[in-house]
C-alpha positions as CSV (number, residue, x, y, z in Angstrom):
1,X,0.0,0.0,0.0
2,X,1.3,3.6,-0.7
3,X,2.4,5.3,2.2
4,X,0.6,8.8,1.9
5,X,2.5,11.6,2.7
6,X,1.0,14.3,5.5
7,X,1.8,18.1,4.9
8,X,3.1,20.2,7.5
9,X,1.0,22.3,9.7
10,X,2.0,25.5,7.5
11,X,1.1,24.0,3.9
12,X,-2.3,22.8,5.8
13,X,-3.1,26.2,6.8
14,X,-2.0,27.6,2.9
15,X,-4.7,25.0,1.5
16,X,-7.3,25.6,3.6
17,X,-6.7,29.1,3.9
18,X,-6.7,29.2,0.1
19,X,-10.1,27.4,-0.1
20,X,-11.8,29.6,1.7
21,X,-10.8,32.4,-0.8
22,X,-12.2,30.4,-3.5
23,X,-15.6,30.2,-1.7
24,X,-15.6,33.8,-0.6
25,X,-14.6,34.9,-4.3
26,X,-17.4,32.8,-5.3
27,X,-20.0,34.2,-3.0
28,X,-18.8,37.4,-4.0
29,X,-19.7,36.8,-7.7
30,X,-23.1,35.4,-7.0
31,X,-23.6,38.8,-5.2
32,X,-22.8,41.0,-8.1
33,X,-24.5,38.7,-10.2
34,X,-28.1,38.9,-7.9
35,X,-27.2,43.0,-7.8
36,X,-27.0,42.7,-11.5
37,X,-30.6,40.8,-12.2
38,X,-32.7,42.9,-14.2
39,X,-35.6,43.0,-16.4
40,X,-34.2,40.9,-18.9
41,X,-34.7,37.9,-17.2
42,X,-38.6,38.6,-17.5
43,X,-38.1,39.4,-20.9
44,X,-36.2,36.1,-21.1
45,X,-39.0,34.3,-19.3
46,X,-41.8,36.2,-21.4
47,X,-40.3,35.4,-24.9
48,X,-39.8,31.5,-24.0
49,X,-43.2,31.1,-22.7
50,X,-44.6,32.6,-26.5
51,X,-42.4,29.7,-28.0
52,X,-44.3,26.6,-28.9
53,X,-41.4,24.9,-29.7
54,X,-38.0,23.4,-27.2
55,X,-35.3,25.4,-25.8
56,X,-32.3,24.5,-27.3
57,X,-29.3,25.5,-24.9
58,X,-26.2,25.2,-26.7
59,X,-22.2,26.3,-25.2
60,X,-18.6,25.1,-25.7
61,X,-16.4,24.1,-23.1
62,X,-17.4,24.7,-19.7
63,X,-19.9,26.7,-20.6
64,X,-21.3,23.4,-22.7
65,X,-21.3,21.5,-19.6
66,X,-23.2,24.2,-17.6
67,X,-25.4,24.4,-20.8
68,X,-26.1,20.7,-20.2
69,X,-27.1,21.0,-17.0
70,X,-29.3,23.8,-17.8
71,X,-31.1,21.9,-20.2
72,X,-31.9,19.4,-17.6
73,X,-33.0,21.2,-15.1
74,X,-35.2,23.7,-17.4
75,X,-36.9,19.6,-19.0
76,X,-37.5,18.5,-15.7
77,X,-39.0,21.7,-14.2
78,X,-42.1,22.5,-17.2
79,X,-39.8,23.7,-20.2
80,X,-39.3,21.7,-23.1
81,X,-35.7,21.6,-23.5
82,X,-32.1,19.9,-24.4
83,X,-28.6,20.2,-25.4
84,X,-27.1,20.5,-28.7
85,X,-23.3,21.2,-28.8
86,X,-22.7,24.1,-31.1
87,X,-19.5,22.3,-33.6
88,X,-22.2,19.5,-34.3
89,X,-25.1,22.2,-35.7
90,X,-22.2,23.3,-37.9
91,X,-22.2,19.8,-39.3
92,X,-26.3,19.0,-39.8
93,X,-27.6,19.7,-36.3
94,X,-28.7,23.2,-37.2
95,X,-31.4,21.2,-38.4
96,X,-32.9,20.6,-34.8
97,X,-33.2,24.7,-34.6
98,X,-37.1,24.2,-36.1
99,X,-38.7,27.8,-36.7
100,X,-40.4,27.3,-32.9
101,X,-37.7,26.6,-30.6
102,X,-36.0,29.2,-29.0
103,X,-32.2,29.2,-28.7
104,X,-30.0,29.5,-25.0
105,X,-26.5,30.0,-25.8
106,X,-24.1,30.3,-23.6
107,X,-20.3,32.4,-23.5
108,X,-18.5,34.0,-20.8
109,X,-16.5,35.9,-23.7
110,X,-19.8,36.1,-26.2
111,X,-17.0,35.3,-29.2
112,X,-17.0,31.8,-29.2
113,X,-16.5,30.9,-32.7
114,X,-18.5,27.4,-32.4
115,X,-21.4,29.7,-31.8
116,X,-21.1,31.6,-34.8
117,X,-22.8,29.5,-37.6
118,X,-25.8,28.7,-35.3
119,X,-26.4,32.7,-34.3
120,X,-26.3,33.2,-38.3
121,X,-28.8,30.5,-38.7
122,X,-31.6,32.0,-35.9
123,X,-30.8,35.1,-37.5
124,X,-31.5,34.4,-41.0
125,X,-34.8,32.3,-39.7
126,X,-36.1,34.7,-37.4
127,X,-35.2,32.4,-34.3
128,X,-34.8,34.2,-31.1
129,X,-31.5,33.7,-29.0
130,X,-31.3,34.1,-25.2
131,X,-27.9,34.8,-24.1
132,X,-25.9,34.7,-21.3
133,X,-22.3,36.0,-21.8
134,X,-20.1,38.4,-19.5
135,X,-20.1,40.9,-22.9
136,X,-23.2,42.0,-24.3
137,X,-21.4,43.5,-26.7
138,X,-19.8,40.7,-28.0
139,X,-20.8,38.5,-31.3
140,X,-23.0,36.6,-28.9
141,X,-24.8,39.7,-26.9
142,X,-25.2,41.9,-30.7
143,X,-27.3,38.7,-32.0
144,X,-29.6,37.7,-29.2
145,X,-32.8,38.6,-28.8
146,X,-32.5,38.7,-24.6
147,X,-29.2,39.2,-23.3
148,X,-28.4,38.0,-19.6
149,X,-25.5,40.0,-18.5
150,X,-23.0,38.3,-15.9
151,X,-20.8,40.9,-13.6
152,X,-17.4,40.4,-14.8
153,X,-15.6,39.3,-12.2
154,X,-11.7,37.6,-11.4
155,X,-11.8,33.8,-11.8
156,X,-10.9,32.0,-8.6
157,X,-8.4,30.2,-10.8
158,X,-4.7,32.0,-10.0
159,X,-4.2,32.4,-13.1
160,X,-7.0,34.0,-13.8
161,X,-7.6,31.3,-17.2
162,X,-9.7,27.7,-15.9
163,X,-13.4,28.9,-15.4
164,X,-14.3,28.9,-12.3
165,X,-16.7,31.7,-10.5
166,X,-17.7,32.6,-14.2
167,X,-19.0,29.0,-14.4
168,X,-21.0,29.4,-10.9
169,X,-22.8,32.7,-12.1
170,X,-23.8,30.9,-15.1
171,X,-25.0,27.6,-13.8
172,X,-27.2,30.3,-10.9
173,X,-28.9,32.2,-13.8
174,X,-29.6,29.2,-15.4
175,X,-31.0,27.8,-12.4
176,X,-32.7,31.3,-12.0
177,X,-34.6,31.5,-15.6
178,X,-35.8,28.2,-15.1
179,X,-37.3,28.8,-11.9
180,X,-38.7,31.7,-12.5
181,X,-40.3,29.3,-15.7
182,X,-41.1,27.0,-13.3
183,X,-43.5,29.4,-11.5
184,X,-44.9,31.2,-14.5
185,X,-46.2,27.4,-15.5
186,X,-47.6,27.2,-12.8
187,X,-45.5,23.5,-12.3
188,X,-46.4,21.8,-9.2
189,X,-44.8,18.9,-7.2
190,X,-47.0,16.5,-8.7
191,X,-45.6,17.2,-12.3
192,X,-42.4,17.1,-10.9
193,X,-42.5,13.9,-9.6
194,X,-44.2,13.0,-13.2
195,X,-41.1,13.7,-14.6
196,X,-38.9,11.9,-12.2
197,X,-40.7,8.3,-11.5
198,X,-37.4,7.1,-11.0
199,X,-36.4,9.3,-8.1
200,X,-37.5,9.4,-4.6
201,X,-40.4,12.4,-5.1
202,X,-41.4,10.6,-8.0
203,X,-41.9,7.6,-6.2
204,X,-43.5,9.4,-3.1
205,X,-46.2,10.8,-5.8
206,X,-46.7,7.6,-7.4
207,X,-50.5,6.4,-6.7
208,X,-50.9,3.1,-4.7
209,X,-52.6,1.7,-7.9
210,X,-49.8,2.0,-9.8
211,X,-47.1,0.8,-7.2
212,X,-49.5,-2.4,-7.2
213,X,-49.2,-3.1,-11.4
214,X,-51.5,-4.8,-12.4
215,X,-50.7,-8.5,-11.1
216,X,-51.4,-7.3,-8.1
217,X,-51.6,-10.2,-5.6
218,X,-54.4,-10.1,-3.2
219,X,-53.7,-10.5,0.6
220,X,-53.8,-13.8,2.6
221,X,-57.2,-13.8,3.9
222,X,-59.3,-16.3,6.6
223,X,-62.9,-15.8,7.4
224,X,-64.2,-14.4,10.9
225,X,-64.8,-18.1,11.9
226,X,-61.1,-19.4,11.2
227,X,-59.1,-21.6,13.5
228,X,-55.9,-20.4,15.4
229,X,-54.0,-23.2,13.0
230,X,-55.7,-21.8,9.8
231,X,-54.7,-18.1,10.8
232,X,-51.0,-19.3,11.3
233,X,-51.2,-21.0,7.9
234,X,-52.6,-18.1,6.1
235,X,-50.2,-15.4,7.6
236,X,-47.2,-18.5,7.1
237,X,-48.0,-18.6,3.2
238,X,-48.7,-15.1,2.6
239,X,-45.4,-13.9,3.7
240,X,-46.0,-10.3,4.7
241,X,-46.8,-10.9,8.1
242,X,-50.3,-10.3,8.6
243,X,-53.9,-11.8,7.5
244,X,-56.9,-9.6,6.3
245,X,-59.8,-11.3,8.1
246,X,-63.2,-11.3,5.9
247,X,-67.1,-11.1,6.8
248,X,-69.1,-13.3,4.7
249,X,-69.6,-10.8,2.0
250,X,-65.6,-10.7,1.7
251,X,-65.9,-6.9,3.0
252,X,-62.4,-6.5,5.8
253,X,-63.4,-7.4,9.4
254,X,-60.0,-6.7,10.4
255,X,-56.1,-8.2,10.4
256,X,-54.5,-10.5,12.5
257,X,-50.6,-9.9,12.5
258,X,-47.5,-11.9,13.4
259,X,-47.5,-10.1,17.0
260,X,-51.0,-10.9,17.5
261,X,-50.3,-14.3,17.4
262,X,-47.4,-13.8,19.7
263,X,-50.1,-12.2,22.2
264,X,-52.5,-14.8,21.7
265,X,-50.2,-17.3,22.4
266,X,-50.2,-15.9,26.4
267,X,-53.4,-17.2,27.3
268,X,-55.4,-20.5,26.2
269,X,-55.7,-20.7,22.1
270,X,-58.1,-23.5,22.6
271,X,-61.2,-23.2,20.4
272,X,-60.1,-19.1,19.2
273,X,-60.7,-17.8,16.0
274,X,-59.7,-15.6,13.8
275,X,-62.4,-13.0,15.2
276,X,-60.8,-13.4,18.9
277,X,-57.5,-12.4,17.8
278,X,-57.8,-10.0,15.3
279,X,-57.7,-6.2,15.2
280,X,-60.9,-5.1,14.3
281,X,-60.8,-1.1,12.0
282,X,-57.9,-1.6,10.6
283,X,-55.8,1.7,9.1
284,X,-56.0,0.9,5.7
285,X,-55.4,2.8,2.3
286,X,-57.3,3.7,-0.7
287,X,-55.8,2.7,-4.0
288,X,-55.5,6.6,-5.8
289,X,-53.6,7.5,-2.0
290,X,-50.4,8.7,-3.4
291,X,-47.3,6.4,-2.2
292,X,-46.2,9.2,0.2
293,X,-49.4,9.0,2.4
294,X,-48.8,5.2,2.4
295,X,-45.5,5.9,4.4
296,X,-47.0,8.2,6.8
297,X,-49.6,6.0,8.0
298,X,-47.1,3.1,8.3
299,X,-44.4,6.2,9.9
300,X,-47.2,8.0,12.5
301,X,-49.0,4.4,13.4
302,X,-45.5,2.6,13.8
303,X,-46.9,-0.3,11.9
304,X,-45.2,-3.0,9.3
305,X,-48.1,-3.2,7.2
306,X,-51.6,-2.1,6.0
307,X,-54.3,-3.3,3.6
308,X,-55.2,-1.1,0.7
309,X,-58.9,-1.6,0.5
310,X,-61.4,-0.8,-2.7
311,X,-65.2,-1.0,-2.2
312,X,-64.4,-2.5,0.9
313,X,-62.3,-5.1,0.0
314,X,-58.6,-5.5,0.2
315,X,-57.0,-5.9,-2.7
316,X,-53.5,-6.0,-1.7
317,X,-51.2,-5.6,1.3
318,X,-48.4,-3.1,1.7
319,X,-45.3,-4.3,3.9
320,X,-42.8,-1.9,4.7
321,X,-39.7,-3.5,3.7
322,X,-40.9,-3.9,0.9
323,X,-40.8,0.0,0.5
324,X,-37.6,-0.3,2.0
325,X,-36.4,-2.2,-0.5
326,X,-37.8,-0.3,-3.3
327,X,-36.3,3.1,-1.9
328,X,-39.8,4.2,-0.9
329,X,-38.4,4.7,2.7
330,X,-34.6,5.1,3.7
């Protein structure tokens, strides 16, 4: 194993000292930048929101990266957006710019040449360009429609060349713009967690109905009148540690769990029934409840399980680990 080598006190106190600066140099650019928020972004906001079409962000470098992200977050958040990088329009992709979309393009300097062909293109075809460049007087800031001025600021870089706090501002005004998007829409929680079904709000807002599928299993069930042995059976095969216990009609009467049968088991189980044991109004769960109220009725009641229960009848039984398991609960 490599033996790592520990700097001295002094060099410890240089890096962390140095650190620091970078964050308060960042901070301080994410200041100028808020000071320097103006109308445009409205104007941004307003011309976007007349577009039927995408938003098309589009950047070189770091500023591509940033653009990516952008694009991400403005797709899942109400706007219809992605990424094209700006050398591959120069070779076909300008054919994704439809007459609809409306183009984010992104340069600290505003003279990226990559960018140059695609700002022709808009231009020629009456696209409109959001930018977000340090220079609104640059190539970039003469051609766009909306330009989103950054404070220019030093880099936290020492040399004053990799991007670094120019980088921050952008990826917060991106952030900004699609927020501000976000609440123009009107986009709620709910059609955020539609657009993230794989993530943990998306599965919070997931209905119980479509957790279940549609080969749904129904619960281990006994009538009222069931033996002790029959109830140990039906909770033995059904493998989520509890029975749903039926009236004649098959409406729920109640559940008998694994730690009612441990309490039965203190006093005489001669001649008791499913009826003696169980617990009658049980907390149970409609099938449109949304996945998140699910978890606070097994959270708040401190219970393993719960039927979910249509017309009266179960239909299926929801077990905690299996949430667990699924990344419902942590």
């Amino acid at each position: 194993m490599t033996e790592i080598a520990h700097s001295s006190p002094e060099d410890i106190a240089a890096m962390t000292g140095r650190a620091r600066e970078v964050m308060r140099l960042n901070i301080e650019a994410l200041e100028a930048l808020e000071r320097m928020i103006d109308v445009s972004i409205a104007r941004a906001v307003d011309v976007i929101m007349s577009r039927p079409g995408y938003v098309v962000v589009t950047g070189i470098g770091k500023s591509g990266h940033i653009g990516g992200k952008i694009a991400a977050t403005l797709a899942s958040t109400g706007t219809n957006a992605f990424f094209v990088h700006p050398a591959e329009m120069s070779h076909g992709d300008l054919g994704m710019l439809r007459p609809d979309v409306t183009v984010l393009a992104i340069s600290n300097s505003g003279e990226s040449r990559e960018l140059r062909d695609p700002l022709i293109f808009c231009q020629r075809n009456g696209i409109p360009v959001i930018a977000i460049t340090q220079r609104p007087t640059s190539f970039l800031g003469r051609n766009a429609a909306v330009c989103l001025t950054m404070p220019k600021v030093a880099e936290a870089c020492p040399n004053g060349l990799a991007p670094t706090t120019s980088t921050l501002m952008t990826l917060a005004l991106g952030d900004a713009l699609a927020m501000v998007l976000m609440d123009r829409r009107g986009f709620s929680a709910l059609d955020f967690g539609l657009h993230h079904p794989g993530g943990a709000l998306g599965m919070s807002l997931q209905s119980v109905r479509e957790w279940m599928g549609d080969n749904a299993a129904a619960p281990a069930s006994v009538p009222l009148n069931a033996s002790f042995s029959e109830v140990v059976s039906a909770i033995t095969e059904g493998r989520k540690g509890a029975v749903a216990v039926l009236k004649a009609d098959g409406a729920l009467a109640g559940i008998v769990t694994d730690g009612d049968l441990r309490r039965a088991f203190q006093r005489d189980i001669t001649g008791l029934t499913a009826a003696d044991i169980m617990g009658a109004n049980p907390i149970t769960v409609d099938p449109d409840a949304r996945m998140s109220d699910v978890v606070d009725l097994l959270t708040a009641n401190k219970i393993s399980n719960l039927f979910v229960v249509e017309e009266g009848r179960p239909t299926a039984i929801v077990h905690i680990a299996e949430l667990m398991q699924a990344g419902y609960v942590a």
